[in-house]
N, C-alpha and C positions, 0 to 999 in steps of 0.2 A: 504494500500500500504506500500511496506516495503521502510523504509526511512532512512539514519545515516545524521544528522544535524552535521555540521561544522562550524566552521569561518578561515578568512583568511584577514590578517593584509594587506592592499593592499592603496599606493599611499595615506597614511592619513585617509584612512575609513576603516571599517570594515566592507565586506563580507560576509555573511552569504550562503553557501554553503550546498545545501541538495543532496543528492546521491540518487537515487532512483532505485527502481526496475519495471521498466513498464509495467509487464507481472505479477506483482502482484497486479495493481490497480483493487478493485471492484467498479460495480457502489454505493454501497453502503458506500465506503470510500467519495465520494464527497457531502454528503448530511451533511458534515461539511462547504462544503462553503454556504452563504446565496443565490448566484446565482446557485447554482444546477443543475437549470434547463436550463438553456442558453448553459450547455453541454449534455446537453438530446442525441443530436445526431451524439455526437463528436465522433470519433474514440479511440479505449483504450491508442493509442499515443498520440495522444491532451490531452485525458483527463488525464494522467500521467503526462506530462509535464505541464499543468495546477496547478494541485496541489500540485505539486513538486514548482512552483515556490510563489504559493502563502503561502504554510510553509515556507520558504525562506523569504518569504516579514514579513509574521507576528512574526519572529525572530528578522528581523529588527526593527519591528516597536517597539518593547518591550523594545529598547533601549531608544526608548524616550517616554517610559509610553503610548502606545497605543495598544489597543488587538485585535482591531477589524480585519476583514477579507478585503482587497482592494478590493471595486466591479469593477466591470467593467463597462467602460464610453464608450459613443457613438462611437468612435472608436476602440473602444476594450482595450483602454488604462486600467494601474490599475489608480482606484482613490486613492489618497493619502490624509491624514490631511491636514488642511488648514496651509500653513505656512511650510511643510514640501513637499519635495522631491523622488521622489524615481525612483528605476528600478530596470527591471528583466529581464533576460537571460535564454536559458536554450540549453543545445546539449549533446543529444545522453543518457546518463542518470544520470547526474547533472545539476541541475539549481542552481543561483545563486539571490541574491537579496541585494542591498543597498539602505540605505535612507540617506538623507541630509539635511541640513538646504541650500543648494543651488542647484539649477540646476545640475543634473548631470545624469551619462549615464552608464550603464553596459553590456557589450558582452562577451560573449566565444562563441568560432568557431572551430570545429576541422580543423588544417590545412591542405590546399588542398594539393593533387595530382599534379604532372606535370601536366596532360589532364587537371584536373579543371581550373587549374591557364591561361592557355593558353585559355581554352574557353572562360573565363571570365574576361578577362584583361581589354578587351577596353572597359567593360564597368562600370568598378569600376575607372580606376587610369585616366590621359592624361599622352600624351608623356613627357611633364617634371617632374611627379609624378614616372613617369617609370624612367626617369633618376635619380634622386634623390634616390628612393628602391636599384636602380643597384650600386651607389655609398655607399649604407649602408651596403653590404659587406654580409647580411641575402641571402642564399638561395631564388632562386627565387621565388616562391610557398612558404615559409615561409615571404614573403615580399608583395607579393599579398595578403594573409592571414589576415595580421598584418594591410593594409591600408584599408580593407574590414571592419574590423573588429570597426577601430576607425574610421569610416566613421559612422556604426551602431550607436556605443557611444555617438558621437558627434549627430546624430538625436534624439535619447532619450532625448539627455540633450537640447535639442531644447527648445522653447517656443513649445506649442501644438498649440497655433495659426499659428505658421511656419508651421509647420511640412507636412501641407497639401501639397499637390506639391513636396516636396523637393525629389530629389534626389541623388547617390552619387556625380554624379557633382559638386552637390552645394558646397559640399565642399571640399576645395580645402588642402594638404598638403603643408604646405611650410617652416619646420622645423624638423629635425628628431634628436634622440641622442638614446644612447641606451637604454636606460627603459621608453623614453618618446618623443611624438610627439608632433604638433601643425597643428592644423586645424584650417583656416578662412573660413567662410560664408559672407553674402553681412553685414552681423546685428550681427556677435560675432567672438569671439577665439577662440579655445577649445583645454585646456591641455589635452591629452591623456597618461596617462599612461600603459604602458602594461608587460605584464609576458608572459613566455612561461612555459606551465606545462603539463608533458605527451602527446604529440600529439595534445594538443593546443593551442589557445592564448586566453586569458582572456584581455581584454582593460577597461580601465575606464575613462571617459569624465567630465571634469567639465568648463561649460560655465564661460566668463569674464563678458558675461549680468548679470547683478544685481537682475533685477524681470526675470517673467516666468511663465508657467503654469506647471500642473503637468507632469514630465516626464513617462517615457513607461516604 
């Protein structure tokens, strides 16, 4: 698969950015990962953004001295080193990967459409979530986008014992500035930082909980 690796300095971490071309993955490109076969019957879109995000993760991972490949855990999560953190994102034909020595969360989202932002409203934000976007002065559909988006982040950066159940409700908005949000759940905080780059938003999440399990 054809691929150009990047980085991008973002909120105190670093990024790891791979561009892909999806229509050039073979099956014979995935027989570098050790789960191989768990995409046996994935489609050439899964299986691109798959491997797209796991060169991504293992660029990460090199920054703290590890080579191996993240498998994949009972929920499809990547496994991570012990002691270490991670996530991965991926849309349309960049995926994205960070690691941490603390909980934390990564998304890109191409931003919505008017039609999308209106279908999907009431079920990402509440009514004071909506008021609060509208006084952040963002386009609306760029503000749905953006609360979408660090809703994701912040469940990455979850504990994985949480994560079961959860959804955007749980987390609640109740702080915005320009390059960064604040998300509570019943059990943490979560600093959201965010970008806008070309037609989307990039967010990234770091929980105030101390322990955790490995993020998505």
């Amino acid at each position: 698969m054809q691929t150009i690796h990047s980085t991008l300095f973002f909120a105190g971490r670093r990024l790891h950015v791979v561009d892909f071309d999806p229509l050039s993955v073979e099956d014979r490109d995935l027989l570098w990962l050790p789960h191989a076969s768990r995409l046996a019957s994935a489609g050439c879109k899964r299986k691109a953004e798959h491997l797209a995000g796991r060169i991504a993760a293992v660029h990460a991972l090199r920054e703290f001295g590890h080579k191996a490949v993240p498998a994949v855990g009972e929920r499809r999560q990547p496994l991570w080193p012990a002691g270490l953190f991670g996530s991965i994102s991926h849309c349309a034909t960049t995926a994205l990967a960070v690691v941490s020595a603390r909980p934390v969360g990564v998304d890109i989202e191409a931003i919505f459409t008017p039609a999308q932002a209106r279908e999907l409203e009431s079920s990402i934000i509440t009514a004071a979530e909506r008021r609060m976007l509208a006084q952040s002065g963002l386009p609306t559909a760029l503000a749905l986008t953006l609360a979408f988006s660090a809703k994701e982040s912040a469940f990455k950066a979850a504990p994985l014992r949480q994560q079961e159940g959860m959804g955007f409700t749980d987390f609640q908005l109740v702080a915005m500035r320009s390059d960064a949000l604040v998300l509570r759940s019943d059990t943490a905080a979560y600093q959201v930082s965010w970008r806008r780059c070309t037609g989307r938003v990039v967010t990234l999440a770091v929980s105030s909980e101390a322990d955790g399990a490995a993020s998505r």
